[in-house]
C-alpha positions as CSV (number, residue, x, y, z in Angstrom):
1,X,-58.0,-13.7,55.9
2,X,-54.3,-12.1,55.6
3,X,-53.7,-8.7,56.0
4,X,-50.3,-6.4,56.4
5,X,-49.4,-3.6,57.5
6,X,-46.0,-1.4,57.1
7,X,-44.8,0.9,59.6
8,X,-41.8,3.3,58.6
9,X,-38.7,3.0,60.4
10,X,-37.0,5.9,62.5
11,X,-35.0,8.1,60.3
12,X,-31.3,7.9,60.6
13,X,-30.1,10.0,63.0
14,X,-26.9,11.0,61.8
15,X,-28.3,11.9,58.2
16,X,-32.0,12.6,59.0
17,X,-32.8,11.5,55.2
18,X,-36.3,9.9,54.7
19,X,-37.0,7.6,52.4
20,X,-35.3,8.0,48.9
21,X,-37.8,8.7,45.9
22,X,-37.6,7.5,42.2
23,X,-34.9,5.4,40.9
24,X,-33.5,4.1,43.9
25,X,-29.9,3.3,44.5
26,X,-28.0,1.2,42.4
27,X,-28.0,-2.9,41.5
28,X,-25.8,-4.8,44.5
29,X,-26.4,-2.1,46.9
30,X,-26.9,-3.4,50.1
31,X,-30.5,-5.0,51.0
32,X,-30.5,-4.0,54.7
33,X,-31.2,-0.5,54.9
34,X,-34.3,0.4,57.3
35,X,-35.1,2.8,54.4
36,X,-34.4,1.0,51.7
37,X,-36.9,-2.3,52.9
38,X,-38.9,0.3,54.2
39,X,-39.6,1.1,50.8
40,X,-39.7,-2.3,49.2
41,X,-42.2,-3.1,51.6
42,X,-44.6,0.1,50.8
43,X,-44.2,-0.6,47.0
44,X,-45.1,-4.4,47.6
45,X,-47.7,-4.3,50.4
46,X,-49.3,-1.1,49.9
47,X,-49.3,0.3,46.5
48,X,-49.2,-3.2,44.8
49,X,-46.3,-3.7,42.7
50,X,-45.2,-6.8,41.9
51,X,-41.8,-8.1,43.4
52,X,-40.4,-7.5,39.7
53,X,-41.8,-3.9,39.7
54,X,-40.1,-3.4,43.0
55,X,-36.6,-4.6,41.7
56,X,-36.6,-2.3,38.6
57,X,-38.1,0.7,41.0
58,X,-35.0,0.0,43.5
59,X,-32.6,-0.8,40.6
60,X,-31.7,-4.0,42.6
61,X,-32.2,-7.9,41.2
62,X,-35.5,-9.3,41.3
63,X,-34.0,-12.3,44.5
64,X,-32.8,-9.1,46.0
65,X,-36.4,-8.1,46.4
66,X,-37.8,-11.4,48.2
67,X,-34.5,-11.1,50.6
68,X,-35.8,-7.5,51.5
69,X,-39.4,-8.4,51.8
70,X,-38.4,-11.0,54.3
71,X,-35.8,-8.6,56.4
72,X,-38.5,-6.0,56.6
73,X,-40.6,-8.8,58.3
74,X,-37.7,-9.9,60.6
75,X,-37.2,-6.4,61.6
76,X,-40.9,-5.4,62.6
77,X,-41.2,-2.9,59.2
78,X,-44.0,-5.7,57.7
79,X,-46.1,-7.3,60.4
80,X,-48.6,-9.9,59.0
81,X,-51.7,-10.8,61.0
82,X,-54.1,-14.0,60.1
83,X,-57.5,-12.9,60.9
84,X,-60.1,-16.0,61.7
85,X,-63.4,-15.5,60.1
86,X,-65.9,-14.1,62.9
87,X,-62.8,-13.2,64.9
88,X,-63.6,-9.5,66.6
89,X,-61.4,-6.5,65.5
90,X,-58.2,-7.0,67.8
91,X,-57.3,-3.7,67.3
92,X,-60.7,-2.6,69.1
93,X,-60.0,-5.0,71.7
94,X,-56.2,-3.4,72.4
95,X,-57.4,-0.3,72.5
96,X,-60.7,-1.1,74.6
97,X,-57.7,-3.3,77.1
98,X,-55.1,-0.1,76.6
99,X,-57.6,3.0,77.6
100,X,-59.2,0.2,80.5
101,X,-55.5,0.0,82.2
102,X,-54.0,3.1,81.1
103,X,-51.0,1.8,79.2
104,X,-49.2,3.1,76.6
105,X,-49.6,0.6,74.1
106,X,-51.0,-3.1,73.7
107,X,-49.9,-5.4,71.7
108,X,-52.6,-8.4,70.8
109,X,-52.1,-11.9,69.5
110,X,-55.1,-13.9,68.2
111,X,-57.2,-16.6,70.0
112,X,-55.4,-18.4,73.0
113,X,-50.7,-18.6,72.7
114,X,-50.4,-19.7,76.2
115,X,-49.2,-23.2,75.1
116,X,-46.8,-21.1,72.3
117,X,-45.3,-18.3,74.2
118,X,-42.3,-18.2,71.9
119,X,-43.5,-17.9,68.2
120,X,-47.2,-17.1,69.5
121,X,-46.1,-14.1,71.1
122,X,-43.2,-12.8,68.5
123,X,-44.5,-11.2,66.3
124,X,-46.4,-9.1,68.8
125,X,-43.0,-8.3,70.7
126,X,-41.4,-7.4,67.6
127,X,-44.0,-5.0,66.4
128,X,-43.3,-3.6,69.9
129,X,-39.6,-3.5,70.5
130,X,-39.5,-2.3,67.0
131,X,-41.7,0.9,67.8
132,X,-39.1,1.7,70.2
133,X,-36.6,2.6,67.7
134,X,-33.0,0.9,69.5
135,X,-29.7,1.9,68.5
136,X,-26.4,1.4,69.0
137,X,-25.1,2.1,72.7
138,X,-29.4,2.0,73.8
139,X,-29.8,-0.6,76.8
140,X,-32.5,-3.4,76.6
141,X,-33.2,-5.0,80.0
142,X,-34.4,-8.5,80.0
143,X,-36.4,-10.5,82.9
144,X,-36.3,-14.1,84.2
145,X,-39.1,-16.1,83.4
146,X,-40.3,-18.7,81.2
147,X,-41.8,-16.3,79.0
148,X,-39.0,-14.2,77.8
149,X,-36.8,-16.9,77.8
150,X,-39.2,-18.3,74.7
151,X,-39.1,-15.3,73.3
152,X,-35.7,-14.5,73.5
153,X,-35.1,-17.4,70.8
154,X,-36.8,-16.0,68.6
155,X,-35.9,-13.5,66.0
156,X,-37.1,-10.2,67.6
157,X,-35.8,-7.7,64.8
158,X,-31.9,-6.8,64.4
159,X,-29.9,-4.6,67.6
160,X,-26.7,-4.1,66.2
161,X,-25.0,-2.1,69.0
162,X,-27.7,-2.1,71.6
163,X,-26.6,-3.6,75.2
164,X,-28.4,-6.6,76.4
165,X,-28.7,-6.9,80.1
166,X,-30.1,-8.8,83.4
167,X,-32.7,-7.8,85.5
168,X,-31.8,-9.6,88.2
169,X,-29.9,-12.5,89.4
170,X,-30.1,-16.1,88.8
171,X,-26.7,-17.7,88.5
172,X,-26.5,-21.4,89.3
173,X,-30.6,-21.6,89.3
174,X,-31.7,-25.2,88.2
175,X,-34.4,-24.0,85.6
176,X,-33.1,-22.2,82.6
177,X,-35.4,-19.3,82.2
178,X,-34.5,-18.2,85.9
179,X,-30.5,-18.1,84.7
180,X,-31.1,-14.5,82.9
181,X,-27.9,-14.9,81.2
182,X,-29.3,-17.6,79.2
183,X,-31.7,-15.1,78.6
184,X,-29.1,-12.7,77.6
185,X,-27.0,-15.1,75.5
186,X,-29.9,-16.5,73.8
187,X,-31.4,-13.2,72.1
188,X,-28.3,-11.8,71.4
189,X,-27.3,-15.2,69.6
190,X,-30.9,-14.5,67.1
191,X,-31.7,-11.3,67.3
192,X,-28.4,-9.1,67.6
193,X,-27.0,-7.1,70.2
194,X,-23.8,-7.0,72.8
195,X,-24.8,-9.1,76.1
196,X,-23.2,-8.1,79.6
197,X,-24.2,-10.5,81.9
198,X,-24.7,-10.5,85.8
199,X,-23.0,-13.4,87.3
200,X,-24.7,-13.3,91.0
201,X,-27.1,-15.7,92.4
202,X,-30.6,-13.7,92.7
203,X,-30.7,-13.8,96.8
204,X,-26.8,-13.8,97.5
205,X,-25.4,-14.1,101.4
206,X,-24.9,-10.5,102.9
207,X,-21.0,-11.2,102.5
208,X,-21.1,-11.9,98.6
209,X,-23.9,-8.6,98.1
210,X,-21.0,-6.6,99.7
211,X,-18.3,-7.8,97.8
212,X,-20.5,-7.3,94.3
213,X,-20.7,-3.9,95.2
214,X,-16.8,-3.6,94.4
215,X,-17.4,-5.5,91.5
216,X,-16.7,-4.1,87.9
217,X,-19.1,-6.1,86.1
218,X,-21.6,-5.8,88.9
219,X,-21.4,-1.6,88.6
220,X,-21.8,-2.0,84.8
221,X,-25.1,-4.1,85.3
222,X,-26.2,-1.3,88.0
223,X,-25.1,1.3,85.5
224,X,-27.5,-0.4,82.6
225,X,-30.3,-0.4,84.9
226,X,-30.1,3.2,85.3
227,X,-29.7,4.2,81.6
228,X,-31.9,1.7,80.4
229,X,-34.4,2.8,77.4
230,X,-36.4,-0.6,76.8
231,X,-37.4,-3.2,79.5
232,X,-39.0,-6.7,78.6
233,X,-40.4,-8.7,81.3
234,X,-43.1,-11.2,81.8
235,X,-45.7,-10.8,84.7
236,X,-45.2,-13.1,87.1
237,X,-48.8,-15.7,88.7
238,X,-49.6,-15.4,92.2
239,X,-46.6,-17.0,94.0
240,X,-49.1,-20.1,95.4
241,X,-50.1,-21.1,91.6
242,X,-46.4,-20.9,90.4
243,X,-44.6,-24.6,89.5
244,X,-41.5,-22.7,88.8
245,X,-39.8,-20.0,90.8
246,X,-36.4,-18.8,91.4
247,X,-35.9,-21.1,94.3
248,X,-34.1,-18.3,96.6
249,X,-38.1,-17.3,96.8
250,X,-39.4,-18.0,99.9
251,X,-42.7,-18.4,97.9
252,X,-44.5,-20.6,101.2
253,X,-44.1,-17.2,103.4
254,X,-47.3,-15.5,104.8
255,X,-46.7,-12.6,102.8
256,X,-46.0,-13.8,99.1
257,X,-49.0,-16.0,99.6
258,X,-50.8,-12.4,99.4
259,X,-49.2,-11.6,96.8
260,X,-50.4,-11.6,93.2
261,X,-47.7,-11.1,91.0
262,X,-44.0,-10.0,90.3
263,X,-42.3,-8.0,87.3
264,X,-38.2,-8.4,87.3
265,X,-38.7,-10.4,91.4
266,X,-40.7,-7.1,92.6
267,X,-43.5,-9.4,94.5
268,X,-46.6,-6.9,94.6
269,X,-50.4,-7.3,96.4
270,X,-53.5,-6.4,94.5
271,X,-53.2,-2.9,94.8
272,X,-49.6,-3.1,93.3
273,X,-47.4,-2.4,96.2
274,X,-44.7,-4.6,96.9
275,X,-44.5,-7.2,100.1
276,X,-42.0,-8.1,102.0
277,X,-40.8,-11.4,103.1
278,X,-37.4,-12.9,104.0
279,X,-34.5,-12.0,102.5
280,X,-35.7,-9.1,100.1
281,X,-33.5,-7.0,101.1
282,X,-30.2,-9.0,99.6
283,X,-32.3,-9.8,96.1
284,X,-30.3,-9.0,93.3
285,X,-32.7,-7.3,91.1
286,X,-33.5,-3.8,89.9
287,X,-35.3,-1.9,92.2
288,X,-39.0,-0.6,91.7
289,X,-38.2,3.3,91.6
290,X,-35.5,2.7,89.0
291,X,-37.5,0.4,86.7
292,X,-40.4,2.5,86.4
293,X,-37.5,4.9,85.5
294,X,-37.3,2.8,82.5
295,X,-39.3,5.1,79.6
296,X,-40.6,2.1,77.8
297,X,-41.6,-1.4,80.5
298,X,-43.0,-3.8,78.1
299,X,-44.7,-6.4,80.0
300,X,-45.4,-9.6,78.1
301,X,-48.3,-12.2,80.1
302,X,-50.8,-14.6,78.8
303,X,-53.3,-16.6,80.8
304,X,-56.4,-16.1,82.1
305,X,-54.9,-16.8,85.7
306,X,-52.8,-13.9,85.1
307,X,-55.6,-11.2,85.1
308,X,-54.9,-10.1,88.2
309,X,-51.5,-9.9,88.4
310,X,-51.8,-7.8,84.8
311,X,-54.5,-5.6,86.4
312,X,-52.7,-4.9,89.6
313,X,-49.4,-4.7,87.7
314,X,-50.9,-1.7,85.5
315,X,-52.6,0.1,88.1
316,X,-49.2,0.6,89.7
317,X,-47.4,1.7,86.7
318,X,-45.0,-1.7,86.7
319,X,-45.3,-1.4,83.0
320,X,-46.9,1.0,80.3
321,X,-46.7,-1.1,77.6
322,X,-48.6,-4.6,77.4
323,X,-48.2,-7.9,74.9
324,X,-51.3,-10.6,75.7
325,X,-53.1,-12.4,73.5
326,X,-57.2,-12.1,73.2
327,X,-58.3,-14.5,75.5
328,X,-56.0,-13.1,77.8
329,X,-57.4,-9.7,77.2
330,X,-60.8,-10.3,77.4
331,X,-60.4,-12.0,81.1
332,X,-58.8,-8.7,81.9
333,X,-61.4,-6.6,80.9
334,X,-64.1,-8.9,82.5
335,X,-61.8,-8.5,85.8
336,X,-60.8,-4.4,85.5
């Protein structure tokens, strides 16, 4: 079973128009105006018109309209789910998982995406990033992580303007989803958006952390993390579980064997407080005050192993926002 939904984008804010009524525009106009796909998408999806209907409504050519209806998807306006027959309501079950941790939002995916983080999880993340309406000269802060680096190759919705930035540090790391430039380069290569990128090592020397502090690209990076509007970062296992870490993590130390998780390198125990170990002090990373800063810390984690780490995560207010997928969430709530 298909269904859609259409949600209406944030009205301009230099004009404050909503959406335009009657005979829309005029044929060749251009088909990328939130507003304008908004409204193709309401006359297709919800009041029924046929794609023909919609072109004569928007006074636009009748391929215009199909272009549109697939813009409005990549941009988050048209989400469509698949529903499996005998499948619970997943919008129960976000809400049930949201009120449970106390989170602003939660975003589910269907049945088990752990072997699909990229496209299983897209749509999901851009229903979310969408909802946080990004413009021009906005900051998004990405994480490391194998998770976000799958996303981040997907199309996540258009960010014209919006500055794409590093979390932390991971500069000559032998794993690509720890270099968080790659990160950087690769959703701003699909999904829009100017990249700065942080060209440190995530555990530099005490030498080279002293020179970065003189260091015009390394203020700017500091500067994003302060002014930041949107986070996205995944939610690190328990450090003992992990076959990929940033390898400047002393993962074997007495202390991160305690610990459950990390958002962004922040190593936490199960009440969410961060632990110490060797070497945190030079990390190259955004610190905890200044992330939970951040208005909107979407988390993104799927796994059943990871119900800890997303329990003790939330209960610490790492994140207010959260993108799992139904098995995910209902391991969570068995655990909460």
């Amino acid at each position: 079973m298909e269904s859609s939904s259409v949600t209406e984008p944030t009205q301009s804010r230099e004009s404050g128009q909503p959406g335009i009524h009657g005979a829309e525009g005029t044929r060749g106009a251009e088909g990328t105006d939130p507003q304008r796909l908004y409204r193709a998408a309401q006359l297709y999806y919800e009041e029924g018109a046929t794609q023909a209907q919609v072109a004569e409504h928007l006074q636009v050519s009748r391929p215009s309209i199909s272009r549109m209806l697939s813009e409005a998807r990549a941009q988050g306006i048209v989400e469509i789910r698949v529903h499996r027959p005998g499948s619970e309501d997943l919008d129960g079950l976000g809400e049930e998982l949201r009120q449970r941790l106390g989170l602003k939002s939660v975003h589910l995916a269907a049945g088990d995406q752990s072997h699909q983080l990229g496209p299983g999880l897209a749509p999901q993340t851009r229903q979310a990033l969408a909802a946080e309406g990004l413009r021009a000269g906005d900051v998004l802060l990405l994480a490391s992580g194998e998770t976000i680096y799958a996303l981040a190759q997907q199309r996540l919705g258009t960010f014209p303007g919006v500055v794409v930035a590093p979390t932390v540090g991971g500069q000559a790391e032998p794993d690509p989803w720890h270099q968080t430039n790659e990160a950087v380069r690769a959703f701003t290569a699909a999904s829009g958006g100017y990249p700065h990128y942080l060209f440190a090592p995530s555990m530099p020397s005490a030498a080279l952390l002293k020179a970065l502090q003189d260091d015009p690209g390394f203020r700017q990076i500091m500067d994003d993390w302060a002014t930041a509007k949107v986070a996205l970062m995944g939610i690190g296992a328990p450090a003992l579980t992990r076959s990929s870490m940033a390898q400047s993590v002393p993962k074997d130390h007495p202390s991160l064997i305690r610990s459950v998780g990390d958002v962004c390198l922040a190593f936490f125990d199960q009440n969410g407080e961060e632990v110490a170990f060797p070497g945190k002090e030079r990390m190259v990373r955004i610190s905890g005050d200044t992330l939970r800063a951040v208005p909107s810390r979407i988390a993104v984690a799927v796994g059943t192993h990871k119900a800890p780490s997303i329990i003790a995560g939330a209960g610490a207010d790492w994140f207010n926002v959260l993108i799992t997928d139904e098995t995910t969430a209902r391991a969570v709530l068995a655990s909460a």
